[in-house]
N, C-alpha and C positions, 0 to 999 in steps of 0.2 A: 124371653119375652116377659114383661112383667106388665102381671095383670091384676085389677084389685075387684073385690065385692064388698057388699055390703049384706049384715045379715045379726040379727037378733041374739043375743049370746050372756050369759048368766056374768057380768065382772064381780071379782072378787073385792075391788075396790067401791062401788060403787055400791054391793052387795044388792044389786038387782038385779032382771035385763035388763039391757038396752040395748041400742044400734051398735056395733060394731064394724071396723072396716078389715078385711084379712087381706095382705098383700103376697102375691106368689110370685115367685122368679122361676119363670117354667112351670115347672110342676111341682115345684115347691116351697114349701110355705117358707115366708120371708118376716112376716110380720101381723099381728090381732092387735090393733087399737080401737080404747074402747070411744067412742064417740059425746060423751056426757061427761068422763072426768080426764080423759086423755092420757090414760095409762097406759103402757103397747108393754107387749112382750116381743122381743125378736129375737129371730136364729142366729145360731154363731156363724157368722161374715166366713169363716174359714172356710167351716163345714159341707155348708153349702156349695162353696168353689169344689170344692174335692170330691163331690160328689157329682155335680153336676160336667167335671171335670171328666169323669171316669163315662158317666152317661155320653157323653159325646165321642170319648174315642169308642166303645160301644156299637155307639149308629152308626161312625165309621167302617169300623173292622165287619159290621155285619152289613153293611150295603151291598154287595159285590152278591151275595146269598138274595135279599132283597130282592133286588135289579133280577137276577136269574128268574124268581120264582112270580114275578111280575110279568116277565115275558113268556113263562110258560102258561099263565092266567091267559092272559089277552094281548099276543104278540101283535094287533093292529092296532089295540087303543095303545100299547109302549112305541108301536113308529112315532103316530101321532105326536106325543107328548115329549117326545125325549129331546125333541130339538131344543123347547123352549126352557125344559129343565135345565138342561146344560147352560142355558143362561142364565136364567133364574135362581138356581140351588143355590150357586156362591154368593150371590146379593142378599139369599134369606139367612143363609150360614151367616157372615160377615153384621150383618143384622143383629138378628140375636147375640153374637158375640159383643157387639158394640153395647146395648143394654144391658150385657152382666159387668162390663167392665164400666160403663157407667155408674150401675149398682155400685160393684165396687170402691168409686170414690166420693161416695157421696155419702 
């Protein structure tokens, strides 16, 4: 999921503050453009895949732990919920994937 802010930030080209906008893919930084001269710095395109690549199989491999220790929390709020998950997870997965690989070619 990519998500942007905006926020006050010292540019080196500008050599003052000003507004700045930081762009995150997930939970991590993708991009600081400074908003007055238009200088950006951004991450390396690879780096980021392979990292965010690794975090994914991650929440994979450790779901099945998850899920266990979710139902030993509150096995009537996980009846509840689990129907709609089992629909829902693939659509948010499939999601997110769609916006990094969009990232990716743009």
């Amino acid at each position: 999921m990519t998500t942007t802010m905006k926020t006050e930030l010292f540019c080196l080209h500008c050599n003052q503050e000003c507004l700045h906008t930081i762009t995150y893919l997930g939970t991590y930084l993708k991009e600081v453009r400074c908003q007055e001269c238009g200088t950006h710095i951004e991450m390396d395109r690879k780096r980021i895949l392979e990292t965010y690549t690794a975090e994914v199989i991650d929440r994979i491999l450790t779901k099945p732990h998850r899920l266990t220790e979710e139902v030993r929390r509150n096995l009537s709020n996980f009846i509840k919920s689990f129907p709609i998950r089992i629909i829902t997870k693939p659509l948010r997965v499939a999601k997110e994937i769609m916006e990094v690989i969009k990232e990716d070619k743009s």
